[in-house]
N, C-alpha and C positions, 0 to 999 in steps of 0.2 A: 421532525428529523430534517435535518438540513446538513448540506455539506458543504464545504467553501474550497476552491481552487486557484492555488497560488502558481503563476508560469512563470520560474524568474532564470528561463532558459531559453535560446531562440531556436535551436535543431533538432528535432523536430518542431514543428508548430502541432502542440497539442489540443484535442479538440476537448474542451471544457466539460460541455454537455455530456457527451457521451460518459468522461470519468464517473461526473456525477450521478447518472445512471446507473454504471456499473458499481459506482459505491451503495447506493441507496439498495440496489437487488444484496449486493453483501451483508451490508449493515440488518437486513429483513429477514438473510435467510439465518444470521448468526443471532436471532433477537435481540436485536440492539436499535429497532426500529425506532424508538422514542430517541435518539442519541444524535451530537450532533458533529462533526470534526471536518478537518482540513485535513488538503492533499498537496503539498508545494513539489512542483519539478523544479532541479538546482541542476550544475553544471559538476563535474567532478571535484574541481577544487573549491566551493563551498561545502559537498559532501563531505569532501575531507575535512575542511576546518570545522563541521556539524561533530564528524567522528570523532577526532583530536578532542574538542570542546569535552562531548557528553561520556564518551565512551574508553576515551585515552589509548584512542587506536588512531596512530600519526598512518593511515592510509583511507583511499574513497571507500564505500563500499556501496551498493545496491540500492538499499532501502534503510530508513528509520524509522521509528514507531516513538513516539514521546505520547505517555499516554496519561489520563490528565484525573485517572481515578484507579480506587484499590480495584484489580480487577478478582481479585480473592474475596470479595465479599460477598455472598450470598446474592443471588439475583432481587431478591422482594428489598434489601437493604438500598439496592443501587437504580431501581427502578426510577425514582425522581432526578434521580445524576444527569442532567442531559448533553453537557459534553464528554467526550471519548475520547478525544486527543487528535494527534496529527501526523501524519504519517508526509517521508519524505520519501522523494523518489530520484538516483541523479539517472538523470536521459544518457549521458553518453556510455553507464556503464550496462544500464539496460539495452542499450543498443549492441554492445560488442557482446554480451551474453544470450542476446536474440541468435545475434550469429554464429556464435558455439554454439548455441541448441539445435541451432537449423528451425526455429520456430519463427512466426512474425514478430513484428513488433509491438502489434496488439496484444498478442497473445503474454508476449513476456513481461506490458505493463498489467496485464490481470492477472498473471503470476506473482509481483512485486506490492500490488495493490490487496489482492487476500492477506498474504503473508504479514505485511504491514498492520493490516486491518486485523488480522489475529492475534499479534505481537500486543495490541488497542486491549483487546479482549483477555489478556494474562496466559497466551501462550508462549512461551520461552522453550526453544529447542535449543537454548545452549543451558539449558539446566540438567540436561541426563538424557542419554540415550532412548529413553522410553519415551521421555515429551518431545523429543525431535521426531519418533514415528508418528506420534499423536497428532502433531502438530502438520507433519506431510501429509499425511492420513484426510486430515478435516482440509486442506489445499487442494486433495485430489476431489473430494465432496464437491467442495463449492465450487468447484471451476466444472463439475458434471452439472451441479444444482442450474446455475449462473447462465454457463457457457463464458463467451469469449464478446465483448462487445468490439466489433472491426473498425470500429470509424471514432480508433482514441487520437489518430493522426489525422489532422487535418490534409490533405492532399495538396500539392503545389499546383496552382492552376495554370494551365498552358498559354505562352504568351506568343 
């Protein structure tokens, strides 16, 4: 299981390791441990032109999830699958979203990071009402399971 980390955004300066830490406890507690995928931070207007492209939604949004196998196929079928897709992240809208929550901004990239990573896993809460409970339901799980790793933000050091 490996995970790969794409920064193709400079505000914050995200700290690599840690994401991939906190994907890897994901990916283990969702059994998806053999699996392998990316995490790219983008800026809003690639987000949007990612939306636009896949989704045909002319605005940014949060997170994406391009996911790179059926994930309705029975687990023992999908066992040798070793990639899972990629999940996308835009920084500046998880940041203004930190600050409507009044939450950090660690805490709002392992909120966008599950969610991402369960979208990997063939959850879709814009299918009906009952898989958007299901779907918040297993986020509030993993983020109990998980926890919150603090140091997704690299710190600016004082000059």
């Amino acid at each position: 299981m490996s995970v790969f980390v794409e920064i193709r955004t400079r505000i914050p300066k995200v700290n690599p390791v840690s994401v991939v830490k906190f994907a890897l406890a994901i990916l283990s507690a969702v059994g998806e441990q053999d699996s392998d995928m990316s995490v790219t931070f983008v800026g809003d207007q690639r987000m949007r032109r990612l939306n636009r492209q896949y989704r045909h939604k002319d605005r940014t949004t949060d997170v994406l999830a391009f996911a790179f196998r059926d994930a309705h196929l029975p687990i023992r079928m999908r066992m040798n699958a070793s990639p899972l897709g990629d999940v996308v992240i835009a920084m500046p809208t998880a940041i203004r979203q930190a600050r409507a929550a009044s939450r950090s901004l660690g805490e709002e990239m392992a909120v966008l990071l599950i969610h991402g990573i369960l979208h990997l896993c063939g959850y879709d809460h814009e299918a009906s009402e009952k898989e958007a409970r299901r779907m918040r339901w297993r986020e509030r799980i993993l983020l109990q399971q998980v926890g919150v790793f603090p140091s997704f933000i690299k710190l600016a050091s004082k000059r």
